[in-house]
ZARO-875036 format. One line per 5 residues: number of its first residue (from 1); their letters; for each residue x, y, z of C-alpha. Coordinates in steps of 0.1 Angstrom, whole numbers, plus 5000, padded with zeros to 4 digits. Last residue first. Layout:
BEGIN
NUM	a	X,Y,Z ~ ...
END
This chain:
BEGIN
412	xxxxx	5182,4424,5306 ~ 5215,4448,5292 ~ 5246,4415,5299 ~ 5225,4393,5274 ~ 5204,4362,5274
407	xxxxx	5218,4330,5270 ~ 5202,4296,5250 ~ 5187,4312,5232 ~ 5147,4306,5226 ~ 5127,4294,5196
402	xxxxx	5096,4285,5203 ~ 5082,4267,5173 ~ 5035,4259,5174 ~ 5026,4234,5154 ~ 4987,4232,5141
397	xxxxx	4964,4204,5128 ~ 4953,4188,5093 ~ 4914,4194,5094 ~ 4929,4231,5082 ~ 4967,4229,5083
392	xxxxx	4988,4248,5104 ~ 5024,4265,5110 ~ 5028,4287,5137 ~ 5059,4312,5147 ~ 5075,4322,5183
387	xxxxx	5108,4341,5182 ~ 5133,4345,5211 ~ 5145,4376,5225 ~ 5131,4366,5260 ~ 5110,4396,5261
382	xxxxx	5099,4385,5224 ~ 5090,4349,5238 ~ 5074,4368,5267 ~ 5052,4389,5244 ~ 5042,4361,5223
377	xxxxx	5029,4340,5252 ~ 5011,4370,5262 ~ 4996,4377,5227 ~ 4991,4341,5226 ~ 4965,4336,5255
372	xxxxx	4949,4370,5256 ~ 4919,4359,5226 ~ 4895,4357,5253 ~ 4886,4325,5239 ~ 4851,4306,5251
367	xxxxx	4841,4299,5211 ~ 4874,4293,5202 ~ 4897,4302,5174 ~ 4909,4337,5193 ~ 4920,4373,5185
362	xxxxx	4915,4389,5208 ~ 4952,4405,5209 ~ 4972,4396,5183 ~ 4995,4369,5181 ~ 4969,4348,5156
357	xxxxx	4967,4375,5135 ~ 4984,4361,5103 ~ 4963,4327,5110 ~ 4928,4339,5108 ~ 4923,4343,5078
352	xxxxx	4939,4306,5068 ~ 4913,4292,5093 ~ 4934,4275,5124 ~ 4938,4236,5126 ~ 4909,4209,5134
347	xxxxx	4934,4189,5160 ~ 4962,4172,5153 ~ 4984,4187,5175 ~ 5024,4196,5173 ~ 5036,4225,5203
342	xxxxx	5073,4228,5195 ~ 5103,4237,5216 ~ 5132,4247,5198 ~ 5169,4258,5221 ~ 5191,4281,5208
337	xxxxx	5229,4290,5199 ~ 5234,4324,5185 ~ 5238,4333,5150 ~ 5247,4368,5143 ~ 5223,4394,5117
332	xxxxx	5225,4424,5143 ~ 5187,4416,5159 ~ 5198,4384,5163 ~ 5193,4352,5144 ~ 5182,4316,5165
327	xxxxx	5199,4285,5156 ~ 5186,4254,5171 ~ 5188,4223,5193 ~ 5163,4202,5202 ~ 5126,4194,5221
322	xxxxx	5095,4184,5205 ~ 5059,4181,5220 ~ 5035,4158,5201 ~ 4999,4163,5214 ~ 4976,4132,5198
317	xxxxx	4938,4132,5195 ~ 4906,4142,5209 ~ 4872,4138,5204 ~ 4876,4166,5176 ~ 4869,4196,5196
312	xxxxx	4886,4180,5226 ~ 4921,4182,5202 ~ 4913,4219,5198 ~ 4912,4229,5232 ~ 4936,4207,5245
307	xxxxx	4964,4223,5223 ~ 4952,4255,5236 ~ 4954,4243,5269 ~ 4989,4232,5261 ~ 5002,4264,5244
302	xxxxx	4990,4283,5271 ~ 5006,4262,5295 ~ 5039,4262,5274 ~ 5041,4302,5277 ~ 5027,4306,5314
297	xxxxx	5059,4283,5323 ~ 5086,4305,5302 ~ 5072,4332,5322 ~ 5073,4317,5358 ~ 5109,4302,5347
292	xxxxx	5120,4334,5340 ~ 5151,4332,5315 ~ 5186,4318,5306 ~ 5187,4285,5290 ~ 5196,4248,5299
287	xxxxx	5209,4222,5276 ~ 5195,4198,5257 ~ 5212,4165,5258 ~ 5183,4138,5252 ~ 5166,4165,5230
282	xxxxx	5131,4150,5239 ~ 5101,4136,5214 ~ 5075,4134,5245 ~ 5040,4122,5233 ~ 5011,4132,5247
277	xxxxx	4976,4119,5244 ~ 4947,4137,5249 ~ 4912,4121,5253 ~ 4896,4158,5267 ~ 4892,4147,5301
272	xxxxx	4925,4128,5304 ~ 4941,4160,5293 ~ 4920,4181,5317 ~ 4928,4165,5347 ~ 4967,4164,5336
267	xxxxx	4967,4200,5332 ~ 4994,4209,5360 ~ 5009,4176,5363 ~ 5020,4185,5317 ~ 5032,4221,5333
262	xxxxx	5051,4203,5354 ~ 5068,4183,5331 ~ 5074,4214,5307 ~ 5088,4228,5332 ~ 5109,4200,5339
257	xxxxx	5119,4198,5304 ~ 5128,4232,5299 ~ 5154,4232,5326 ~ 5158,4268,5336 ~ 5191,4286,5343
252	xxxxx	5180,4323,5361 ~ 5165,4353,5352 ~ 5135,4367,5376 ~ 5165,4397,5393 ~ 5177,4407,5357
247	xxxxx	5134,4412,5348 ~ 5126,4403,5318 ~ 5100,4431,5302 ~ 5066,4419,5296 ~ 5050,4451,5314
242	xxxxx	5076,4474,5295 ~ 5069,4458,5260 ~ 5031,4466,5269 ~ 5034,4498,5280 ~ 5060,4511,5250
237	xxxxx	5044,4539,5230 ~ 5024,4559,5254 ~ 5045,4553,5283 ~ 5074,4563,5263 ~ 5057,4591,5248
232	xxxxx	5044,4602,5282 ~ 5084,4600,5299 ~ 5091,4573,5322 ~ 5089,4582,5358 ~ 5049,4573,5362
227	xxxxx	5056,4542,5342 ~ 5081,4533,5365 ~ 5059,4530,5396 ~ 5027,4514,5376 ~ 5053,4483,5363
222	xxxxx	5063,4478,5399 ~ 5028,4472,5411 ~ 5019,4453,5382 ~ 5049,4429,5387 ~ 5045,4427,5421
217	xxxxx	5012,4415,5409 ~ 5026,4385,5384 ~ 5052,4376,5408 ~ 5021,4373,5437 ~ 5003,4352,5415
212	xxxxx	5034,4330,5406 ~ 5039,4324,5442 ~ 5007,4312,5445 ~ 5014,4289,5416 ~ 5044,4273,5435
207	xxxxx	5022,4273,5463 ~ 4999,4252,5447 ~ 5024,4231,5433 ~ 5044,4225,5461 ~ 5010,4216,5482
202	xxxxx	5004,4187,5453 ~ 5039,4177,5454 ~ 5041,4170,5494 ~ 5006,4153,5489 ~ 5020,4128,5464
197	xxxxx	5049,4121,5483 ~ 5027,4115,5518 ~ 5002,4090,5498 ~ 4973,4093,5517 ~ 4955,4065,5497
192	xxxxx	4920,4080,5494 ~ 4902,4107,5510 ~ 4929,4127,5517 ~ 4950,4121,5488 ~ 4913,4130,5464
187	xxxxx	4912,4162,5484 ~ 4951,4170,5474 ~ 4939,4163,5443 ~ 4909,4189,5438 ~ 4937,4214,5460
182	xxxxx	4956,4210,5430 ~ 4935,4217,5403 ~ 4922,4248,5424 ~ 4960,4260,5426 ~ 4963,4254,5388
177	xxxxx	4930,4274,5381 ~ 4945,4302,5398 ~ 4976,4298,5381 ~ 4963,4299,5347 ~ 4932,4330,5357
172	xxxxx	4961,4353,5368 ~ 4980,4353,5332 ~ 4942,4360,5316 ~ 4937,4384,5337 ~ 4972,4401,5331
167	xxxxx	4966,4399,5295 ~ 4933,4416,5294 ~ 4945,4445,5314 ~ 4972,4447,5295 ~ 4956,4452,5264
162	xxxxx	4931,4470,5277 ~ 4960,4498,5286 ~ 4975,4492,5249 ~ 4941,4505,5237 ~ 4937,4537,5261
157	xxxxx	4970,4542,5251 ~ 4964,4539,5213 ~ 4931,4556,5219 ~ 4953,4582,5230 ~ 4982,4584,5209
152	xxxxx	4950,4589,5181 ~ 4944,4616,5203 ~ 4971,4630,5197 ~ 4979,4623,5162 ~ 4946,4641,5155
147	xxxxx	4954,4672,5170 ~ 4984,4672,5154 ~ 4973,4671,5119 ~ 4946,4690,5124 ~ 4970,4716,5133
142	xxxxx	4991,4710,5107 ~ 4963,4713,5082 ~ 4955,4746,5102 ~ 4993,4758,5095 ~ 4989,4741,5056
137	xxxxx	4956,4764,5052 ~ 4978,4796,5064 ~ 5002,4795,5043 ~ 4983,4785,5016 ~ 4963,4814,5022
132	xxxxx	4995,4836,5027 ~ 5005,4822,4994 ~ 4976,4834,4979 ~ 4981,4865,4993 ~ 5012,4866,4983
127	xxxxx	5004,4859,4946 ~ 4974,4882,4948 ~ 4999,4911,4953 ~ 5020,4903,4925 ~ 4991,4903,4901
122	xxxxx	4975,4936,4918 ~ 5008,4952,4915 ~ 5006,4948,4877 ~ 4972,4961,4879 ~ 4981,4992,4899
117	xxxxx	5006,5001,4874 ~ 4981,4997,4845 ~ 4956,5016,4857 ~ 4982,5040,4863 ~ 4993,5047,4832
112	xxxxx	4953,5048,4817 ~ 4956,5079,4838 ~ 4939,5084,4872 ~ 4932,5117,4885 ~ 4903,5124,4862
107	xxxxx	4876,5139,4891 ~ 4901,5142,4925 ~ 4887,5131,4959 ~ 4908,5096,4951 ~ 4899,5062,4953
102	xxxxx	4919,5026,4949 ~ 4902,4991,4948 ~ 4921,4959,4946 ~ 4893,4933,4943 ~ 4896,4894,4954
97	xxxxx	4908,4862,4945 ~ 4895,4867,4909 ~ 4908,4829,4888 ~ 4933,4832,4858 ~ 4955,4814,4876
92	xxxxx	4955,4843,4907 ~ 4942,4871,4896 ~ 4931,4902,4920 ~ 4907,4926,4902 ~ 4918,4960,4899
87	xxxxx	4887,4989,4905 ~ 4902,5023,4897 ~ 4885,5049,4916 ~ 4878,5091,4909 ~ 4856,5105,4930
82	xxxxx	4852,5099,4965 ~ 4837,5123,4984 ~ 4811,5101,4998 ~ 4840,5077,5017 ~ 4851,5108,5036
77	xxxxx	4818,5116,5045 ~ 4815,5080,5059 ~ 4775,5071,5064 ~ 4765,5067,5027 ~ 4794,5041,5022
72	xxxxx	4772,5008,5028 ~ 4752,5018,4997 ~ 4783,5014,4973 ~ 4767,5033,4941 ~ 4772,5071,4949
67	xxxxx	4806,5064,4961 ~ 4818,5050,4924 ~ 4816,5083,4916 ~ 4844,5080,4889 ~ 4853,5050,4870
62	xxxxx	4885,5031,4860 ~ 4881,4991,4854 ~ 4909,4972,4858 ~ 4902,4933,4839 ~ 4888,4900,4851
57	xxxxx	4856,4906,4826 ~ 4829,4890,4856 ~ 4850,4906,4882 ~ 4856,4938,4868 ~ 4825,4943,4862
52	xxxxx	4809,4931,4894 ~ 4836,4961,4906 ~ 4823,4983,4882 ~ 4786,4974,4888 ~ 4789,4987,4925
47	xxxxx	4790,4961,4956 ~ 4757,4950,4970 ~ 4751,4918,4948 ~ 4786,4906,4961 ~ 4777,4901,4990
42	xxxxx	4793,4916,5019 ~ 4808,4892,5046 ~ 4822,4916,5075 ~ 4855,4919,5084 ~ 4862,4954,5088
37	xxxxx	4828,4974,5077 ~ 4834,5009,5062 ~ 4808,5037,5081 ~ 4837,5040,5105 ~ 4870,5051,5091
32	xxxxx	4891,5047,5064 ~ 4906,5083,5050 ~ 4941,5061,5041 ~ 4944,5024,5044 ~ 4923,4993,5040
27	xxxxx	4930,4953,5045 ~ 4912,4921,5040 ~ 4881,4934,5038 ~ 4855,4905,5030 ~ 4837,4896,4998
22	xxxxx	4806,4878,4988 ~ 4794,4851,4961 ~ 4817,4822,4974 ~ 4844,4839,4994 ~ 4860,4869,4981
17	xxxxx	4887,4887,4994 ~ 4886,4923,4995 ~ 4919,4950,4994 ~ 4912,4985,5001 ~ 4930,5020,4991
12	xxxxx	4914,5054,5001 ~ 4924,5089,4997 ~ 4950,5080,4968 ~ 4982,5088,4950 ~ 4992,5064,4923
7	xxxxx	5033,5065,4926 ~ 5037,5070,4962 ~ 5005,5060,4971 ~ 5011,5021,4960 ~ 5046,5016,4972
2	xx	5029,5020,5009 ~ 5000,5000,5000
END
């Protein structure tokens, strides 16, 4: 506006932006006062036929009392005594952005020069303000952008939250119904033979599962304490991978055999009720591993019940549960020694849709899943920094390969 007045002197000078079939002020400098309205939608119906004109033909037009025709004018003497105008539309792509319009007091002060001038600046002016639109429309994009990332984080939160809630139910519900299987044989001892050996194991078990339910809250309580210290993205991003974590203090050398043994005592009852029979093909040299033998034991008991599961759904059938050495590929492309345990039923198999979510969370083959059993087990395998795949066959039967190494590093 500055540049403007010093080479086409005026009274008044205004920018409008139109929207739709009206226009707003944008911007306005000299003998602009009250009577002009700042902001305000005008239609375009309202504004005088040189402007409209200039619109519909996209070219300056130079007129003079264009006062006597802008209605909403009549109250600003200043605005009354204008004479002379050149009307400029602004072009941006061949499409009007908005009006340029300049007035002066003076009859004939504008020469066909200065038409021209002011058109020219016109073009370069509805460039910026374009850009300032676009500007402006990529800051409220951002915005948007933002504001829907956040709460998108949210849900996420809210989500990963239900996760673990789900999953830590479902890791309580095992032991619990361990303990009751136990006290169910400890009652049969007592009424029956009173075998002292066999009641000594039975108590062991139970409280061996009672400790687990006390692991598994200690757990909870110590996963709430250092959530509250990590950071919110951290929390936000990691709460699930921080509640499976391995703890230093829970790793120790673990015989997978015996737990696997004791997981077998464990759901004896329902094996025999569901016409399972198991078959032990065992690494006769397999060595121990580093890890949490609470864990690793939820892992092969979910793996069994599910095995049990399927195999009742047919009348039962045949559990085959492998044990030997592997290979197992770090994260930095070396080969560290590993043990392979493997899960092989011949029940009804899993539905090819279903199989690439099968480690999700509720997702589930059965009509009673929660759908928490193999998210958990694969969050401990992956705490363990092992891997955990499926293979099945519809009517064939599913196998279920735990691979896990054999140490685990300095950093758990």
């Amino acid at each position: 506006m500055t540049l403007l007045n010093k080479i086409v002197p005026y009274d008044i000078a205004c920018v409008w932006l139109l929207e739709g079939e009206a226009a707003r002020r944008a911007t306005g400098r000299g003998e602009l006062r009250a009577g002009m309205p700042t902001g305000d939608l005008i239609p375009l119906s309202k504004f005088p036929a040189a402007a409209q004109k200039a619109i519909r033909h996209k070219e300056p037009v130079l007129t003079s009392d264009v006062s006597q025709e802008m209605m909403w004018h009549r109250n600003n003497p200043a605005l009354k005594a204008m004479v002379c105008s050149v009307i400029v539309p602004l072009l941006h792509r061949e499409k009007v952005i908005g009006l340029l319009i300049v007035g002066n007091r003076k009859a004939h002060r504008y020469s066909e020069e200065d038409v021209t001038f002011v058109f020219r600046l016109a073009h370069h002016a509805a460039i910026t303000i374009q850009n300032a639109r676009l500007y402006q429309t990529a800051r409220e994009q951002y915005r948007q952008l933002y504001e829907s990332q956040r709460q998108m984080i949210q849900s996420e939160k809210m989500a990963a939250l239900g996760r673990l809630v789900g999953s830590i139910a479902h890791e309580i519900n095992n032991p619990i119904q361990a303990v009751q299987n136990s006290i169910a044989l400890l009652q049969e001892e007592v009424t029956g033979r009173l075998r002292p050996e066999k009641i000594a194991l039975y108590s062991r078990i139970a409280t061996s599962e009672l400790e687990r339910i006390a692991a598994i809250v200690r757990r909870m309580r110590d996963f709430y304490r250092s959530s509250r210290r990590r950071s919110r993205s951290t929390a936000e991003e990691e709460i699930a991978p921080a509640f499976f974590r391995l703890l230093s203090e829970e790793v120790q050398e673990v015989d997978v055999h015996a737990i696997i043994e004791e997981v077998l005592l464990l759901a004896n009852k329902q094996l025999q009720h569901s016409k399972v029979r198991v078959e032990r093909q065992w690494e006769a040299q397999l060595p121990p591993i580093e890890g949490d033998p609470d864990q690793l034991k939820q892992i092969f008991l979910n793996l069994l019940l599910n095995a049990t599961d399927a195999l009742a759904e047919k009348g039962g059938g045949r559990l085959t549960i492998r044990t030997g050495l592997d290979r197992l590929r770090g994260a930095g492309g070396e080969d560290r020694p590993a043990v392979r345990i493997e899960f092989a039923d011949t029940g009804p198999g899993i539905a090819a849709d279903v199989l690439p979510r099968i480690f999700e969370p509720l997702v589930t083959t059965k009509i009673t899943g929660t759908g928490w059993g193999l998210f958990v087990s694969f969050k401990i395998v992956e705490a363990h920094r092992g891997e955990i795949t499926v293979e099945s066959q519809e009517g064939e039967g599913t196998t279920f390969i735990i691979l896990l190494p054999l140490q685990q590093s300095a950093s758990v």
